[in-house]
N, C-alpha and C positions, 0 to 999 in steps of 0.2 A: 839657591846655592848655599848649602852648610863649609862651603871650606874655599879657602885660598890660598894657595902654593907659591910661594915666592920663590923657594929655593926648595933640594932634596932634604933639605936638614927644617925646615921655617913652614911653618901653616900655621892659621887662622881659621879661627872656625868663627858661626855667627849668631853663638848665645851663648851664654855663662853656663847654660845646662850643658851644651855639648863640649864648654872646657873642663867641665870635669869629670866627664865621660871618658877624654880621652887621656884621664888620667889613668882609668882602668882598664878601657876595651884594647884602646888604639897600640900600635907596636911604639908610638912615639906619641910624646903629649903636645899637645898645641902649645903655641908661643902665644898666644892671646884672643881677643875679640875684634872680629871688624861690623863696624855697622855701614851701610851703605847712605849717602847722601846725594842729592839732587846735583853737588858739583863735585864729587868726591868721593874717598873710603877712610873713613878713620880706623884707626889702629889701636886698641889698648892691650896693654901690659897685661899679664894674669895678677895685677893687684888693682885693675880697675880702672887704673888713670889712662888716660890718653899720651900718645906721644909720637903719631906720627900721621899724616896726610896724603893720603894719592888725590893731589889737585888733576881737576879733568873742567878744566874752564871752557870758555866757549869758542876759544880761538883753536881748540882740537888741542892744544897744549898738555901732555902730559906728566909729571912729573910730583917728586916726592918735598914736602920737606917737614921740619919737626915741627910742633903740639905739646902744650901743658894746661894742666888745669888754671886758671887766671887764681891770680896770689889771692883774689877777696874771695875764692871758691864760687864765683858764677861765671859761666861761661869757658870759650877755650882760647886762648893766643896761640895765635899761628906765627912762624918763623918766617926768614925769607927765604931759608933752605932746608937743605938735613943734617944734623951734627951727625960727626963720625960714628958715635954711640949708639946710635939711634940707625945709622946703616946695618952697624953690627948685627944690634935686633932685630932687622928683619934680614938677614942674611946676607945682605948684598955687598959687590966691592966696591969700591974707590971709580970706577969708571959709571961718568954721568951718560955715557953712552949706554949700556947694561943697563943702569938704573930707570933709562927713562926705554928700553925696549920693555920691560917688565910694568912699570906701570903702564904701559900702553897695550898690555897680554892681559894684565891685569881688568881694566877699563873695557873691554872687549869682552872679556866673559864676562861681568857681571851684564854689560848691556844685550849681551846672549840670552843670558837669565830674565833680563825682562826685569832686574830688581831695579833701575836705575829711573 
C-alpha cells in the first residue's frame, strides 16, 4: 500500500521518495510518511519527525494518540492520547467517535494489504 487517506484534504504516502513525488505529480502533496508496525502506524511530518500513532493493540482496540522524538534523540514516547494539534495534522474533528471509525478503516486496509 503507497497511501493512506484519512480525510479528502490528508494522505500519507509510505516513503520519502513518494513524498516528494507528490510534490510534483500528485494534484495535492502528501501531509507526510507512514511506516507500518506490528502494533500500529506511525505518522511523520514532512520534516521527518514522528508525531502521531494508530495503536491497534491486542484487545482489537483502535485508536489514535500523539508521538515525539525522546528529548536524548533515541527512541519515541508515546502520549496517553492526541493533542488537538496533532488532530488538525491529520485532518480529523474533535469526535473520538470519528477518530477511532478511521483508525479502524485505517487498520483494516493495511491488514488487507498484508503489510501488518
Amino acid at each position: 500500500m503507497n497511501a493512506l487517506s484519512l480525510s479528502d484534504s490528508v494522505f500519507f504516502v509510505s516513503s520519502n521518495k513518494l513524498l516528494v513525488e507528490s510534490l510534483f505529480r500528485s494534484p495535492q502533496t502528501a501531509s507526510g510518511v507512514f511506516k507500518v508496525r506490528k502494533n500500529g502506524i506511525l505518522f511523520f511530518g514532512g520534516d521527518g519527525n514522528p508525531f502521531a500513532f494508530l495503536v491497534a493493540n491486542r484487545f482489537g482496540e483502535r485508536f489514535f494518540v500523539s508521538c515525539r522524538k525522546n528529548e536524548l534523540g533515541k527512541g519515541i514516547r508515546y502520549f496517553f492520547s492526541i493533542m488537538d494539534s496533532d488532530e488538525k495534522r491529520l485532518g480529523m474533528s474533535e469526535s473520538k467517535r470519528e477518530q477511532h471509525a478511521i483508525a479502524a478503516r485505517l487498520w483494516d486496509e493495511i491488514q488487507k494489504e498484508g503489510n501488518a
